[in-house]
Every structure is written in C-alpha cells, then in structure tokens.
LOKE-963520 format. One record per residue (C-alpha): residue number from 1; x, y, z. Coordinates in steps of 0.25 Angstrom, whole numbers. Layout:
% residues N
seq, x, y, z
NUM, X, Y, Z
...
//
This chain:
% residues 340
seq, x, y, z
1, 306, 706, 423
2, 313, 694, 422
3, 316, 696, 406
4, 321, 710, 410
5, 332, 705, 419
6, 335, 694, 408
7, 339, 706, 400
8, 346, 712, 410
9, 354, 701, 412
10, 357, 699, 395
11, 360, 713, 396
12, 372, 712, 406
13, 377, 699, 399
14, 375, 706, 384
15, 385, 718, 393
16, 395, 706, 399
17, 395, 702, 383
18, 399, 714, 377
19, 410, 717, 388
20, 416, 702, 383
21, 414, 707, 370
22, 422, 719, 370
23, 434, 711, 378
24, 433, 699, 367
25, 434, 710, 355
26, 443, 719, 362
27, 454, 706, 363
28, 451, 700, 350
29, 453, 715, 343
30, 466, 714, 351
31, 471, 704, 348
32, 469, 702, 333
33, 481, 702, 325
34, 487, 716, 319
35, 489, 730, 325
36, 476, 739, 322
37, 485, 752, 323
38, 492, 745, 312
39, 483, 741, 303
40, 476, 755, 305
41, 488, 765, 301
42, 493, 755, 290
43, 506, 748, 288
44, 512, 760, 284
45, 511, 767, 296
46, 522, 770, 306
47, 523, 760, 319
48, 524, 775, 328
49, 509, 778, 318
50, 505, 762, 322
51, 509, 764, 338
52, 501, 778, 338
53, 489, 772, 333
54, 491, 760, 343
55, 491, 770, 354
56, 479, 777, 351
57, 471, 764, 349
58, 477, 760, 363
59, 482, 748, 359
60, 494, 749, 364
61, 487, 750, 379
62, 485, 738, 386
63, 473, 728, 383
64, 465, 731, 396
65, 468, 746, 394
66, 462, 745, 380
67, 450, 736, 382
68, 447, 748, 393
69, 449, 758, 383
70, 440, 750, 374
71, 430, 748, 384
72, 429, 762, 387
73, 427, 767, 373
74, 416, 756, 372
75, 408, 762, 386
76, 408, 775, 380
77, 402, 770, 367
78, 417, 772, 358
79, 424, 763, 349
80, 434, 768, 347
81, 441, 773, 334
82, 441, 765, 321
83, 455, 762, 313
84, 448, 759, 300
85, 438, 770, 298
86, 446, 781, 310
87, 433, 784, 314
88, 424, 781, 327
89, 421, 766, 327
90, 408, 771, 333
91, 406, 781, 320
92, 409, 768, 311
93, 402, 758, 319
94, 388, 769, 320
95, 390, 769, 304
96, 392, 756, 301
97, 382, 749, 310
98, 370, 753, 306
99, 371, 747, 291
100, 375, 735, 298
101, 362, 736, 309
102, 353, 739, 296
103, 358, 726, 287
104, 358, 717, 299
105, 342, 723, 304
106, 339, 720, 288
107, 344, 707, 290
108, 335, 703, 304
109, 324, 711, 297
110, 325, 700, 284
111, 327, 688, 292
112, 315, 690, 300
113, 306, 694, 287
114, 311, 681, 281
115, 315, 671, 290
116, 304, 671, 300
117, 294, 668, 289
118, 302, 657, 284
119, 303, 653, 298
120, 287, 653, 299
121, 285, 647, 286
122, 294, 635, 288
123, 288, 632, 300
124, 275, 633, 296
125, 277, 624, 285
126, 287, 615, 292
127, 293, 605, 284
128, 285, 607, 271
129, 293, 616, 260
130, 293, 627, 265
131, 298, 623, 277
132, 312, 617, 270
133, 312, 628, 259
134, 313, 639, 272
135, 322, 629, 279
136, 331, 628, 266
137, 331, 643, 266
138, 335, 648, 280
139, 347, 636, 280
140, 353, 643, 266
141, 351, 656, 274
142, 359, 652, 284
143, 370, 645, 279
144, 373, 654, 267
145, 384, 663, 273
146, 380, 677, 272
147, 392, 681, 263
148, 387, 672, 254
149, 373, 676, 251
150, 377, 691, 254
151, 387, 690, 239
152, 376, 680, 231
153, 365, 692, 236
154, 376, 701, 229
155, 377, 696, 217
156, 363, 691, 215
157, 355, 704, 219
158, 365, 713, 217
159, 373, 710, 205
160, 365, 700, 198
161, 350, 706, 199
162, 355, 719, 203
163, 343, 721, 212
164, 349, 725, 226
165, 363, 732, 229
166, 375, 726, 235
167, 381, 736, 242
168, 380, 746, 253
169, 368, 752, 260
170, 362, 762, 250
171, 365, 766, 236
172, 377, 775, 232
173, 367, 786, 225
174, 358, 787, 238
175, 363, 797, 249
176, 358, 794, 262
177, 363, 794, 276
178, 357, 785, 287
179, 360, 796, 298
180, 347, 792, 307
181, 348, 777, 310
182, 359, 772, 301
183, 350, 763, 296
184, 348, 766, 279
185, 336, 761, 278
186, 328, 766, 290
187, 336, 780, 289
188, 332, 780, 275
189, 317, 778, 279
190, 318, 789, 290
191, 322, 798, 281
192, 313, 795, 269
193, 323, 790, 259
194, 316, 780, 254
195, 325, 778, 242
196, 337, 776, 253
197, 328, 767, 260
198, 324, 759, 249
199, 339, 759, 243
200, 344, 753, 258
201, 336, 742, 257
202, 342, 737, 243
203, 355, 739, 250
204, 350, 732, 263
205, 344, 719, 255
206, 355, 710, 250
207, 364, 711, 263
208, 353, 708, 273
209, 348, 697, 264
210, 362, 692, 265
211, 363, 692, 280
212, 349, 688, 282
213, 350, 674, 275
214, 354, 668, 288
215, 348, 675, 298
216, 335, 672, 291
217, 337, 656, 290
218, 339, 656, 305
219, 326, 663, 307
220, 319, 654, 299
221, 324, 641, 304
222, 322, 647, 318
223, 310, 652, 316
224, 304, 639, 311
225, 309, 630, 321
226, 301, 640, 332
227, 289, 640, 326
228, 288, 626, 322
229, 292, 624, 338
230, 282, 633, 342
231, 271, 626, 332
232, 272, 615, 342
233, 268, 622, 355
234, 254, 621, 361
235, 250, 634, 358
236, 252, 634, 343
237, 242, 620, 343
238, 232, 629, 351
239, 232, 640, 342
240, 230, 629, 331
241, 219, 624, 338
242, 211, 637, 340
243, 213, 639, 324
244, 221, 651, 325
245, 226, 652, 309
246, 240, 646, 306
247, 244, 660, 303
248, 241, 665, 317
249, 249, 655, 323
250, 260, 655, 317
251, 262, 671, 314
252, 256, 674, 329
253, 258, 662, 338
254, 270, 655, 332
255, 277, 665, 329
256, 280, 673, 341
257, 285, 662, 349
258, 295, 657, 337
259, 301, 671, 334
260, 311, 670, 348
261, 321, 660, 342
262, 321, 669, 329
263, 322, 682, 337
264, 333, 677, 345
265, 342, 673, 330
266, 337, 685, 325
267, 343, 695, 336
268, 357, 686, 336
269, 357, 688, 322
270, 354, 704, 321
271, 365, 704, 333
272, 376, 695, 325
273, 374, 702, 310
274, 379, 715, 316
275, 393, 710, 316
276, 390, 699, 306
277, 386, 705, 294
278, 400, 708, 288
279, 400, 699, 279
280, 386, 705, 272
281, 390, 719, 273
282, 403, 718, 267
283, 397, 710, 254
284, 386, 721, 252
285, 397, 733, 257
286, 387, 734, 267
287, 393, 747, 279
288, 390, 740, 290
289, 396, 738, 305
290, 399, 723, 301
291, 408, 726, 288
292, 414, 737, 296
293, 419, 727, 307
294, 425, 718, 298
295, 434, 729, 292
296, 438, 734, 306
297, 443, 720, 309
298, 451, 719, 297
299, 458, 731, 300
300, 458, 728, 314
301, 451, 740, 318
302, 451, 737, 334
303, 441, 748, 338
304, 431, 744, 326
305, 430, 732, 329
306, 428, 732, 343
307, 418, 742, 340
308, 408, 732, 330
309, 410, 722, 338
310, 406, 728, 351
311, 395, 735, 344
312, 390, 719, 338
313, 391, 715, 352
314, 381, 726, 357
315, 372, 724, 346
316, 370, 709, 349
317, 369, 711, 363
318, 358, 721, 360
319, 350, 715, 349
320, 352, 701, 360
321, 344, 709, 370
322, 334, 716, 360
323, 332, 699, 356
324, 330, 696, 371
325, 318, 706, 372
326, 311, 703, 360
327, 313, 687, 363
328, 307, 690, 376
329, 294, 699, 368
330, 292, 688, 358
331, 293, 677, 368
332, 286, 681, 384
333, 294, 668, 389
334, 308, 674, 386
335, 302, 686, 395
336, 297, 677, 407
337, 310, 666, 406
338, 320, 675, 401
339, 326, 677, 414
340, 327, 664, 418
//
C-alpha cells in the first residue's frame, strides 16, 4: 500500500511537471526571434496576407489569452495546425512517432542484449583482460558522439562493404503500409510479410547501432560495478558456501539485485532518445518524430513544436512511472521503502 501511494504521489508531481513544461515551451516558442506567420507565407507575401495569418494563429491576442487557448486545445487532445506540412500536427506527430518509438525500442533492446553481458563478464573477471578490454569498450561507446559513429557506420557498411542500407525504413521496390501499430517490423510479422519483416531489420540495424554505442557502455560500466557490489554481500559468501555453481550465482542471485541501477539508466535513456535521436535519423533519412522536430524549429513552426515537445514530455513522464514499477518488481525493498 505504501508503494501505491508512492506512485500516486510521482504521478501528481510528473502532472505538476508537465504543466511547467507547457508554460516553459509555450514562452520560449514565443519568444524566439522571427515572425512564424512570416516565415510561413514567405517573403513575397503581402503584410495584409502576413496579419491574416497572424490572426488566425492568434498571435496577435494577448499572451495569457493564447497560453489559454493552447491549454485548451492540449485538454482536448489538439495540437493545433502545422505551418510546415498545413496538416494536423496530431496527424504528423501520429505518422512520425512510431519510426522514432521503433529505432529507439531497437536501441534499448540492443543495449540490454550487449551491455549487460559485458556488465557480467567484467565483473566476473574483474580486473583480468577481459575486464579492461569491456572497460575499453563501453568508455569508446560513450564518448564517441553518435553523429560520429552514425557516418563511419555509413560508409563502412553501407558504402564500402555494401552489406546493410543507409537510408529509410524499407526498400523503395517493397509496398507495405504499417496500418496496425505503426511499428514496420511487428506490422510486417502480423501480417506475415516476412520479406518486409526481414527487409525492416536491415534498415533498422545501422541507425540503432549507432545510437546504442552509449547507452550500451553506460550499461556495462553500471552493471559491473553492481554486481561486483553485490559479490560482497553475505548472501552471495553463503550461496559460495553451500556450493551453488558460479553460474547460479551470478545469472540467478547476482543478478537480480544488480539489474536496478541499470533499469533506472535504461528507462532515462528510452525517455530522453525520443527527442534526442535527430541527429541519427537525419544521417540515415530515418522519418521519425525527432528529425521532424528539428525542421519545425528551423521554420519556427510554433504549433509543431510545442506539440513534439509536450508529446517527449509525457513519454518521459510515463516510461519514468513504468521504471518505478518494474524497479520496485525487481527489487521488494523499493516496494516496502519506497514511500518513505
């Protein structure tokens, strides 16, 4: 009962967050140098075509009167308009999203499969070779900027050894539409398109590899500094001492209690590469929410913009929550202390 007020109580500051949020976003997309309305019509158009615009935006209404507005449209779930595409920011941000989600899950999902075995290896072998060969690793990994390794992933794989594509989400000869979950891969498996499925993950390789470098040398590092903490606790020099296999301790009794610290990075990170992953998505042309986001700032498309952010903002608020429960599953103690 105690953990379930806990999250109650996260749950009314992540509502107190979002509420800064939108005031923060709403100013600073206010504030920015340039007229929106004129950017939008161009500079050829009349400044009776520019104040027209202006008015149906409503930015020529007092800021509290527009913040309202906005806050209104957010309540009932709209965004407003687009400038750039003149379409329903929701339509663009429902489009857009889901190649984002996809790259970002095939990150997390790659970082877990790599990092946390390096994690356990180093840790097991602590300070032998392969214990500085995985620390070697998992500091390139995070200190290589993602740009970086995103182009040298291009050029080797793509160019050079032409193994994997460079651009986009599926090949131009393949027709398929990912109507159910807007996920290409897991659309393409529901509908039996193995061919599409396959042709996704070729896509889906290089980019996620790219943004995954960093993620996966933080879960290392952290995972082999929790198991090595936990490899000096009394119930781990029991378990030795009843001869349970050193596989069993470290796969079953080990592991468990090192995987919070990791969980927690793990859900920050899935939370922050939502917005973060522009970088990646524009070096692979990737049609995500991200690389849609830094063109609606460039053209100062107010409504757009508001609208990724606000939708990163509940994203990391959720994926935060969801980290609270599984943190609390994985380790009893969170459950009983959690709402101390």
């Amino acid at each position: 009962m105690e953990f379930v007020f806990f999250l109650i109580r996260r749950l009314a500051w992540s509502l107190v967050v979002l509420a800064g949020l939108s005031v923060l976003i709403f100013l600073i997309a206010r504030v920015v140098p340039g007229d929106p309305a004129r950017l939008a019509m161009g500079p050829r158009a009349s400044d009776v075509q520019v104040a027209q615009l202006r008015a149906e935006m409503g930015l020529d209404r007092p800021l509290p009167e527009q913040y309202a507005r906005y806050i209104g449209g957010l309540l009932h779930g709209d965004l407003g308009r687009s400038l750039l595409s003149r379409r329903s920011v929701n339509d663009d941000i429902r489009e857009t999203f889901a190649a984002t989600f996809e790259l970002v899950l095939a990150t997390i999902t790659l970082a877990v499969l790599i990092g946390i075995p390096l994690g356990v290896a180093a840790a097991t072998w602590k300070d032998a070779t392969v214990d500085n060969a995985v620390r070697l690793v998992a500091i390139l990994g995070a200190v290589t900027p993602s740009f970086f390794l995103a182009l040298l992933l291009q050029i080797l794989a793509g160019y050079e050894l032409h193994m994997l594509p460079t651009t986009g989400r599926m090949a131009p000869s393949i027709s398929f539409v990912p109507d159910i979950t807007g996920l290409m891969t897991l659309d393409a498996l529901l509908h039996l398109r193995f061919d599409v499925f396959a042709d996704a993950l070729r896509h889906l390789l290089l980019p996620s590899l790219a943004l995954a470098a960093a993620t996966t040398g933080q879960i290392a590092r952290i995972t082999r500094s929790s198991m090595i903490d936990v490899a000096r606790q009394d119930f781990i020099d029991a378990a030795r001492a009843f001869g349970i296999p050193a596989r069993v301790r470290i796969w079953k009794y080990m592991l468990r209690p090192s995987f919070v610290p990791p969980l927690t990075i793990l859900g920050l990170e899935f939370a922050s590469l939502i917005g973060n992953a522009f970088v990646v998505e524009l070096v692979f042309a990737w049609p995500g929410m991200a690389s849609y986001g830094v063109r609606t700032i460039l053209q100062k498309d107010l409504n757009a913009v508001m609208g990724v952010v606000m939708v990163s903002g509940v994203f990391f608020v959720l994926v935060n929550l969801a980290i609270d429960v599984l943190v609390g599953f994985v380790d009893p103690r969170i459950r009983i202390t959690g709402a101390r």
